[in-house]
PAROLUM-748291 format. One record per residue (C-alpha): residue number from 1; x, y, z. Coordinates in steps of 0.1 Angstrom, whole numbers, plus 5000, padded with zeros to 4 digits. Example, Ala and Ser with C-alpha at 12.3 -4.5 7.8 and 13.67 -1.06 7.14 Angstrom:
<rs>
    i    c1    c2    c3
    1  5123  4955  5078
    2  5137  4989  5071
</rs>
This chain:
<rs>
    i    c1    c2    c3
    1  3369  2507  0786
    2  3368  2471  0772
    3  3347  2459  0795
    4  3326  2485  0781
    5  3326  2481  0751
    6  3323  2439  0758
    7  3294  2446  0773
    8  3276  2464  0746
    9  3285  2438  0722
   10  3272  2411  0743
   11  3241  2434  0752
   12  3233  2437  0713
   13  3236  2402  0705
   14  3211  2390  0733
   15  3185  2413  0714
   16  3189  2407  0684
   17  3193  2371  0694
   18  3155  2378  0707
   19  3145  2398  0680
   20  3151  2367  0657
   21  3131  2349  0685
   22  3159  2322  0687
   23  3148  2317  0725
   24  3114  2302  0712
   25  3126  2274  0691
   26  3085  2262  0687
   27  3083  2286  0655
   28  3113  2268  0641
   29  3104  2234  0646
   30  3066  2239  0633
   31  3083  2251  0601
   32  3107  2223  0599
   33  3084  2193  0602
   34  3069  2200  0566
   35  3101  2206  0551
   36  3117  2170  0565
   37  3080  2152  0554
   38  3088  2169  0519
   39  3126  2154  0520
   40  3115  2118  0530
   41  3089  2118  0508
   42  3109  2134  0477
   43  3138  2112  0485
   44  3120  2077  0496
   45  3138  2080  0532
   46  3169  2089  0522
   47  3177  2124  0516
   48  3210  2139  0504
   49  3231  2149  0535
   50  3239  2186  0523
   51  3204  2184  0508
   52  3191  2183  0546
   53  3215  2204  0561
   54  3210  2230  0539
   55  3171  2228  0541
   56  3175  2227  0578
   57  3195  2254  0584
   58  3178  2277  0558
   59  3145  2268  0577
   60  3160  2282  0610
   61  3177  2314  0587
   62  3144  2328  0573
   63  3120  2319  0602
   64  3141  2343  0621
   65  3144  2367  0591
   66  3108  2363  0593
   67  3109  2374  0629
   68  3128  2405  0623
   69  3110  2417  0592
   70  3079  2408  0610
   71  3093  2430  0642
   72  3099  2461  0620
   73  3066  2465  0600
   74  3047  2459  0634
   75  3067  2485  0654
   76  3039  2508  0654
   77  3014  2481  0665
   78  3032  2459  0689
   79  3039  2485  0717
   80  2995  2483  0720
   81  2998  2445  0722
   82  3002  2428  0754
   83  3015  2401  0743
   84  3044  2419  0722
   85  3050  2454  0740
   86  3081  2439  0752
   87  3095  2425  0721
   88  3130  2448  0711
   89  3119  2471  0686
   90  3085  2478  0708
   91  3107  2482  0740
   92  3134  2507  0723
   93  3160  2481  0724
   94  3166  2475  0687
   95  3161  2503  0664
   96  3145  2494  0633
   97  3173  2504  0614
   98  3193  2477  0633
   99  3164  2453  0629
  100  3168  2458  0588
  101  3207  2452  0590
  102  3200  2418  0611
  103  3171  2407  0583
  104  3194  2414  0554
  105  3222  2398  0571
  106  3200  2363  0581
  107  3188  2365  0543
  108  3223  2370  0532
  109  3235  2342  0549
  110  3203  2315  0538
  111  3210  2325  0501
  112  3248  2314  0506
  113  3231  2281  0520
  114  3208  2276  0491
  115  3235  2285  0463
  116  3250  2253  0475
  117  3217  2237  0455
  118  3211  2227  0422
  119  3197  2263  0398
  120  3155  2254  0403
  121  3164  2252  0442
  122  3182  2285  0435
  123  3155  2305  0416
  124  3130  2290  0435
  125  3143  2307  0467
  126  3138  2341  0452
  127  3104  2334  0455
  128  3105  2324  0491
  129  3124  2358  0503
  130  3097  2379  0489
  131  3067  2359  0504
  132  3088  2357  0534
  133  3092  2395  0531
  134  3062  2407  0523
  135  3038  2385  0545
  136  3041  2413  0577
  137  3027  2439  0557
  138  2996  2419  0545
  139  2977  2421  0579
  140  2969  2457  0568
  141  2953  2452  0534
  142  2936  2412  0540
  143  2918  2395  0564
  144  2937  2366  0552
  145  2975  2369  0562
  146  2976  2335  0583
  147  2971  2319  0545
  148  3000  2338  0531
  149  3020  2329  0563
  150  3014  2291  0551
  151  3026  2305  0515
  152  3057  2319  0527
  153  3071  2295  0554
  154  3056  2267  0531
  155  3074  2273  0506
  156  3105  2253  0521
  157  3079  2222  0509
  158  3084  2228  0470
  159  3118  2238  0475
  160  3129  2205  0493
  161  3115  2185  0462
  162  3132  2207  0440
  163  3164  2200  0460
  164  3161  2168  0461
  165  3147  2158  0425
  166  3157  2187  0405
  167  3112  2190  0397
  168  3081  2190  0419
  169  3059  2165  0414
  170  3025  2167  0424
  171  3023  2150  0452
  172  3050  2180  0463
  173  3025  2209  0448
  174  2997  2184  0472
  175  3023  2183  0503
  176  3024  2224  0499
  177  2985  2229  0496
  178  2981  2209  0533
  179  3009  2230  0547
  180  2994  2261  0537
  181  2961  2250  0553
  182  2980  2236  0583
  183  2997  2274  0591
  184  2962  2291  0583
  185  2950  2268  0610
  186  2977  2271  0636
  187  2980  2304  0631
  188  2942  2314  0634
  189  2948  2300  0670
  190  2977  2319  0677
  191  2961  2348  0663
  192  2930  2343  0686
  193  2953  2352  0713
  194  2955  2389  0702
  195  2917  2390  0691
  196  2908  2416  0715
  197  2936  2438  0709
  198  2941  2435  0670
  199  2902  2446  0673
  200  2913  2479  0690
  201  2945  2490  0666
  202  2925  2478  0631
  203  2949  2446  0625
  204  2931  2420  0604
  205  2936  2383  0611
  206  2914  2351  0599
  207  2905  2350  0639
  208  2885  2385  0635
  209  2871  2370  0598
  210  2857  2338  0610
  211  2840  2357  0641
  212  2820  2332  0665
  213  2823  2304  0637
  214  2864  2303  0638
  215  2860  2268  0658
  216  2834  2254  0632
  217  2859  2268  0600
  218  2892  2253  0613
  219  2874  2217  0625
  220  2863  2216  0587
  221  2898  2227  0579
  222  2917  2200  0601
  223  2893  2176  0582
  224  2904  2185  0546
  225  2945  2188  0558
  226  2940  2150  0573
  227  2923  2144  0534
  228  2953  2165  0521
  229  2977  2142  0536
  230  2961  2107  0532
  231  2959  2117  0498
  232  2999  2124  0496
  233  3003  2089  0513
  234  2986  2072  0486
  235  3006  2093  0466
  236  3037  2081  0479
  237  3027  2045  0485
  238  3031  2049  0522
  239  3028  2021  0545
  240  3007  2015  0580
  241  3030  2033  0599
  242  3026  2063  0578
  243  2988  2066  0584
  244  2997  2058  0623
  245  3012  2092  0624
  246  2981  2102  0605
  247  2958  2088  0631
  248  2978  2100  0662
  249  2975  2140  0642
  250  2940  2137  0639
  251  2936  2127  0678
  252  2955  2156  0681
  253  2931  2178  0659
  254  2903  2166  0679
  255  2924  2178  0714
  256  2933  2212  0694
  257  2893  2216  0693
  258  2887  2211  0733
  259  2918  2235  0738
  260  2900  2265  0720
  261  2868  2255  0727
  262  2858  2288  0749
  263  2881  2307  0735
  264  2907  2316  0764
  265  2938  2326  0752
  266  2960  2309  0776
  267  2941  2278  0762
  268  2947  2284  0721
  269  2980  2299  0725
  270  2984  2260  0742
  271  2969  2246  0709
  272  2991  2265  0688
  273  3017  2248  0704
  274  3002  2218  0704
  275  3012  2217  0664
  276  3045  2209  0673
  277  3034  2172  0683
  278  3010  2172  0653
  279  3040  2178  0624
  280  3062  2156  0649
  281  3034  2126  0644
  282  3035  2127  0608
  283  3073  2130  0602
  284  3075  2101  0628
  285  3051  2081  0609
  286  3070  2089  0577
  287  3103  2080  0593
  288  3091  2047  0603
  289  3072  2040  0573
  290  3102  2047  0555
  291  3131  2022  0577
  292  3107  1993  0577
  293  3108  1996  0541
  294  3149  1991  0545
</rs>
């Protein structure tokens, strides 16, 4: 009987472990790298300890809340995706009563996290749980849902000023714009991986908007987020090393390009990865800027 019952325990917590898509730590990391560039910025290299852990682990909280939520308003879609038909709520594992006990729980558990913070952190995180909330649901009434994406898990980029400095400056509100632009981009590639079957279930996405000129849009977008973040460097009086990372993103950009350039979607799902190195580059370039300056 207890083997029984161990067994279903451990059985639930493997999927909800992959419902919260915990066993693809990419979406985690490409969410983190703006919030730590917001911290070393906002902090001149030195960020408060609890400051970091808190925005840390409240990254990792709502990305997988983020998951979940996401799960559960697309569990009438993702059964006709072939790319998520096997995802837990899709496959019958998780029932999407479960699924909204798991998101409450993960939000729970991030807003004990951020009520460690100073009161603007605080309030500010309201915000951030209902972009975070709502963005699933806006692939049914805007083309545009890879922008509100940016929005949502962006918003960890004003609230690490805010954490850190009590205000957001503008170079913060500036560090925000580029992330936004950054997720609309990586996102339009991940969502050119589901083109064909978003087409056939009436799923909007920024990869059906742009249509054959998606390539030409998000080159001229890499071009302004590269301007974006220049700008924020000047800004924050960043050194050589800073625009090194800078340099080493926009070869990156440029390899991004080549990646999607017949559209395969073996090929753009591997530049959506790709971001990974490209928020690395700049937080590596911040980092360094930032101990030479020691």
């Amino acid at each position: 009987m207890m083997d029984k019952i161990m067994d279903r325990v451990l059985d639930r917590i493997k999927q909800y472990w992959l419902l919260a898509r915990f066993d693809k730590p990419i979406g985690i990391l490409i969410l983190l790298w703006p919030a730590l560039w917001a911290l070393w910025v906002a902090s001149g290299g030195k960020p408060d300890l609890l400051v970091l852990t808190v925005i840390c682990l409240g990254v990792v909280l709502m990305r997988a809340a983020g998951c979940v939520i996401n799960d559960y308003a697309d569990r009438d879609f993702d059964p006709h995706v072939e790319r998520t038909k096997q995802r837990p709520i899709a496959a019958g594992r998780v029932s999407p009563k479960e699924a909204l006990i798991v998101f409450t729980v993960l939000c729970l558990c991030s807003f004990g996290l951020v009520l460690l913070l100073n009161i603007y952190t605080i309030m500010l995180s309201f915000i951030g749980a209902f972009l975070a909330a709502s963005y699933p649901f806006m692939k049914r009434y805007t083309h545009l849902p890879q922008a509100y994406l940016g929005m949502a898990f962006g918003w960890a980029v004003p609230m690490s000023f805010a954490a850190q400095l009590d205000s957001i400056p503008p170079v913060g509100w500036l560090m925000y714009l580029a992330t936004i632009l950054w997720a609309l981009v990586y996102d339009t590639m991940y969502a050119m991986v589901d083109k064909d079957d978003d087409l056939k279930i009436g799923v909007k996405s920024t990869a059906i908007l742009f249509g054959a000129y998606d390539r030409h849009i998000m080159a001229a977008l890499q071009v302004v987020i590269l301007g974006l973040l220049i700008t924020v460097g000047q800004m924050a009086n960043t050194g050589w090393p800073y625009y090194g990372g800078i340099l080493i993103a926009a070869g990156l950009s440029v390899y991004q390009q080549k990646l999607i350039l017949h559209r395969e979607r073996a090929l753009c799902f591997k530049a959506f990865l790709n971001n990974n190195w490209y928020g690395l580059a700049v937080f590596l370039g911040l980092l360094a800027d930032y101990w030479l300056r020691r």
